[in-house]
ROGUBA-856485 format. One record per atom (N, C-alpha, C, CB): atom name; residue number from 1; x, y, z. Coordinates in steps of 0.05 Angstrom, whole numbers. Each point is the difference from the previous one (the first is absolute). Glycine has a CB too. Example, Ala and Ser with C-alpha at 12.3 -4.5 7.8 and 13.67 -1.06 7.14 Angstrom:
2
(r N 1 (264 -114 156))
(r CA 1 (-18 24 0))
(r C 1 (18 24 0))
(r CB 1 (-38 -23 25))
(r N 2 (31 44 -39))
(r CA 2 (16 24 1))
(r C 2 (-15 22 14))
(r CB 2 (24 -13 -43))
END
This chain:
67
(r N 1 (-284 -318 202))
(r CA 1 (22 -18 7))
(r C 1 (17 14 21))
(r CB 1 (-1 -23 -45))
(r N 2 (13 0 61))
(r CA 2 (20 10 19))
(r C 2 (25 2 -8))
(r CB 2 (-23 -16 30))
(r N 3 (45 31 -27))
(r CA 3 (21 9 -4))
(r C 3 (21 2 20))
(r CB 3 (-26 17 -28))
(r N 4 (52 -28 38))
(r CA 4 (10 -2 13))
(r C 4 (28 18 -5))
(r CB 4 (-30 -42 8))
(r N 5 (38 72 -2))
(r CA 5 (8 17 -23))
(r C 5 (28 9 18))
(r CB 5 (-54 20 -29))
(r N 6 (80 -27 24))
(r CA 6 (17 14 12))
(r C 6 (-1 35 12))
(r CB 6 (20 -39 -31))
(r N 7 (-5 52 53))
(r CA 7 (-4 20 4))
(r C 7 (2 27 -25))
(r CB 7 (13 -28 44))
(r N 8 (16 12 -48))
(r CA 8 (20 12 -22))
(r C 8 (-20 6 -18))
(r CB 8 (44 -25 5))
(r N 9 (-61 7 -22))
(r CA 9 (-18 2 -31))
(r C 9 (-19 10 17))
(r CB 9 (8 -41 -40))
(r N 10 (-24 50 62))
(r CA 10 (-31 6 0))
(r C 10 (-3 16 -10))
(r CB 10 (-11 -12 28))
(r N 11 (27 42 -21))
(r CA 11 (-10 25 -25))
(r C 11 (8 -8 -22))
(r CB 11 (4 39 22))
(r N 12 (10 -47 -36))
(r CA 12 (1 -4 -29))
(r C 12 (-16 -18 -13))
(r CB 12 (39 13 5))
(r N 13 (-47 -23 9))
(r CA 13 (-35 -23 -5))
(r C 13 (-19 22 -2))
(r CB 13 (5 -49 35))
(r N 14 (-13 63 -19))
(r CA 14 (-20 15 10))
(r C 14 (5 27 -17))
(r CB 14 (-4 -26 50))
(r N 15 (24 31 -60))
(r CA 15 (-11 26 -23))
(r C 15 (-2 -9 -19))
(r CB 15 (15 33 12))
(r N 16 (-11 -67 -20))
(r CA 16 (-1 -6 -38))
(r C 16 (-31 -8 5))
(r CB 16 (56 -25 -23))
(r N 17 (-68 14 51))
(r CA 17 (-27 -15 -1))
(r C 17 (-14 31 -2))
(r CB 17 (5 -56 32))
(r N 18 (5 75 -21))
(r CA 18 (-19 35 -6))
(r C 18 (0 -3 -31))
(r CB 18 (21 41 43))
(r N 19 (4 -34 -50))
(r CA 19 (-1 3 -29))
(r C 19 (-17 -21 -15))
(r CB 19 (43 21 6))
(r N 20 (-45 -38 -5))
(r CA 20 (-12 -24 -16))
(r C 20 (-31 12 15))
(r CB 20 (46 -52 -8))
(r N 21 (-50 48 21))
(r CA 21 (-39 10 9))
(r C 21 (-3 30 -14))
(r CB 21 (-6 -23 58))
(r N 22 (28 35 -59))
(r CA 22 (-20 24 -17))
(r C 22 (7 0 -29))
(r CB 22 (-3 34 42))
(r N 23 (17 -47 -52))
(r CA 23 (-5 -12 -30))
(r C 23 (-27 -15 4))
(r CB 23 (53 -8 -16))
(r N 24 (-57 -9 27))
(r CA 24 (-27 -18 -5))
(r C 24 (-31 15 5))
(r CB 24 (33 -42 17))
(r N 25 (-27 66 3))
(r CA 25 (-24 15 10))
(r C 25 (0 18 -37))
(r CB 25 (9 7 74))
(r N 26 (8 -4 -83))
(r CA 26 (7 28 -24))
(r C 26 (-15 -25 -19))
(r CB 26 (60 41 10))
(r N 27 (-54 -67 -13))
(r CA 27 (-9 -14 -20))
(r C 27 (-28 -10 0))
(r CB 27 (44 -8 -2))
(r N 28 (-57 17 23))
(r CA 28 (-29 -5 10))
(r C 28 (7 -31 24))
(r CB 28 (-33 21 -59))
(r N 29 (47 -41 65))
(r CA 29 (4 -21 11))
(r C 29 (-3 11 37))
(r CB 29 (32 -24 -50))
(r N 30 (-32 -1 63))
(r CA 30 (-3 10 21))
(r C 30 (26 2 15))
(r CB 30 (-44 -15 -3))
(r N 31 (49 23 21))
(r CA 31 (26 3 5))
(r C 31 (18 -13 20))
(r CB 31 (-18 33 -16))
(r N 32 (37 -49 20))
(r CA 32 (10 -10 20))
(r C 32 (6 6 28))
(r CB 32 (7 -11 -36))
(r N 33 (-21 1 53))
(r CA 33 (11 7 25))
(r C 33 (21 -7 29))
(r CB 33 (-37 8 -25))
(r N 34 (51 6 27))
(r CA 34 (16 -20 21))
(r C 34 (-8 11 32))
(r CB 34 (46 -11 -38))
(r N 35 (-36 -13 49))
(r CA 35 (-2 10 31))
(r C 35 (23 -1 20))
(r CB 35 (-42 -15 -7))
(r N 36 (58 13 28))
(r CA 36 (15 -11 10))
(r C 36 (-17 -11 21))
(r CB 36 (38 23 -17))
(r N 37 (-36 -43 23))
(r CA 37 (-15 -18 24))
(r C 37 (15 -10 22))
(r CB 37 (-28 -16 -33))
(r N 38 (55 12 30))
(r CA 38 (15 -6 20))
(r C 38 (30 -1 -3))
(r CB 38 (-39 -20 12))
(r N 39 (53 13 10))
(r CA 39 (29 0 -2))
(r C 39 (21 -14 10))
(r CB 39 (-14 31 -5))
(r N 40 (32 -37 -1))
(r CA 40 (19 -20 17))
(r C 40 (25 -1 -1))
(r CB 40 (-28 -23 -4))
(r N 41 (46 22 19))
(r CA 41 (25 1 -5))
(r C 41 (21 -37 -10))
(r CB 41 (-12 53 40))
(r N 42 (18 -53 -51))
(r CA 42 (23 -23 -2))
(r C 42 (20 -2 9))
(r CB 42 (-12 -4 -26))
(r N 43 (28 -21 32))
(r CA 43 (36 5 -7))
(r C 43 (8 8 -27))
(r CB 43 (11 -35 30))
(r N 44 (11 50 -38))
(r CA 44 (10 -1 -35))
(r C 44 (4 -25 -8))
(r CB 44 (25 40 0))
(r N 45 (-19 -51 -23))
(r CA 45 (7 -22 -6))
(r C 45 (30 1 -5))
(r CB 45 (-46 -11 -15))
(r N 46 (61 37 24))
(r CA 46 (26 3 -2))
(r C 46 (17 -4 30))
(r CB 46 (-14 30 -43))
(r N 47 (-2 -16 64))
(r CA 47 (9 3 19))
(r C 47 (-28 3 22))
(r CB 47 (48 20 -27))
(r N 48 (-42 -49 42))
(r CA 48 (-18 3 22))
(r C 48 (-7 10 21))
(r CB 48 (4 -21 -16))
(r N 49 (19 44 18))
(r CA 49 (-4 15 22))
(r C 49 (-16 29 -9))
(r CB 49 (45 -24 24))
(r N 50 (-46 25 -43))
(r CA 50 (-21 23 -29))
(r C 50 (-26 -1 6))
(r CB 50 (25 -9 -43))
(r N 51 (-48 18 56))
(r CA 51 (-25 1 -14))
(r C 51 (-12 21 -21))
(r CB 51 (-4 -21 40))
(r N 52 (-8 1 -51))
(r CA 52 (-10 14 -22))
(r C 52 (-30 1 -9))
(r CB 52 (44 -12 -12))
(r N 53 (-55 40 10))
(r CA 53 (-38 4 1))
(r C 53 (-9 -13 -23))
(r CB 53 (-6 48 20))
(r N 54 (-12 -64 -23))
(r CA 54 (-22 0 -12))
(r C 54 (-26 14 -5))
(r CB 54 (23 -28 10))
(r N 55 (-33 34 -22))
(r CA 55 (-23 2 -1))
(r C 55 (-25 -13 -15))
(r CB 55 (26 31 13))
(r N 56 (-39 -42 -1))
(r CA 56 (-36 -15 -13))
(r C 56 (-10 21 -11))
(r CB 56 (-19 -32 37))
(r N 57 (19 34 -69))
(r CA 57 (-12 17 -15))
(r C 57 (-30 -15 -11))
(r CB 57 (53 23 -12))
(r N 58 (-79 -11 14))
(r CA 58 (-16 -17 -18))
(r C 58 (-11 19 -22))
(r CB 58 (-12 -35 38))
(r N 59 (11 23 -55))
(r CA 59 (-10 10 -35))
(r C 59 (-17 -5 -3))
(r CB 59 (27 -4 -20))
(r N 60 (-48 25 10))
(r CA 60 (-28 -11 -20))
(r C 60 (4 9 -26))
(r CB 60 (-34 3 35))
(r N 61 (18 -19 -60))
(r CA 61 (-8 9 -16))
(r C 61 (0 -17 -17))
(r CB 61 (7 36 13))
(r N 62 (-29 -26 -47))
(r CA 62 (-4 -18 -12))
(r C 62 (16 4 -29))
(r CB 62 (-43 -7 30))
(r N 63 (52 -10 -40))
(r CA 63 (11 -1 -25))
(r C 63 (-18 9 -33))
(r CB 63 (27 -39 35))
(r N 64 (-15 66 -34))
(r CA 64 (-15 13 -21))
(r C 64 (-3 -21 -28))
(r CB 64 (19 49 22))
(r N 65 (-45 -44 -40))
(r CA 65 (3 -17 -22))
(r C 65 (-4 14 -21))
(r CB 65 (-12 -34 21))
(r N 66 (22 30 -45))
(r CA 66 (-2 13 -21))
(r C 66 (-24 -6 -18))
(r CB 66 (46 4 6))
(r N 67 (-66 12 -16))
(r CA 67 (-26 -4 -23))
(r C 67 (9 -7 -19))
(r CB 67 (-26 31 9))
END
């Protein structure tokens, strides 16, 4: 899936999606992967003279199941 991820949250997305893939690699599951694919700036929704980054994050992976 695509992800449309403020500047501000990308590292803090991107070390819980680490952490969560190597719990799932430690649990035998496969592990999630992200990418950044692209980027964009906005106006703020506070002040339109503000731009503000985006980034197109995309995610893989499959939802572990329990036996």
């Amino acid at each position: 899936m695509k992800y449309n991820i403020c500047e501000a949250n990308l590292r803090t997305l991107t070390e819980k999606l680490a952490r969560l893939s190597a719990k799932l690699v430690k649990i035998g599951a496969a592990p999630v992967t992200f990418q950044v694919v692209g980027q964009s700036d906005q106006p703020s929704e506070t002040d339109a003279s503000k731009l503000i980054r985006y980034y197109d994050l995309e995610v893989e992976g499959v939802t572990p199941k329990a036996n």
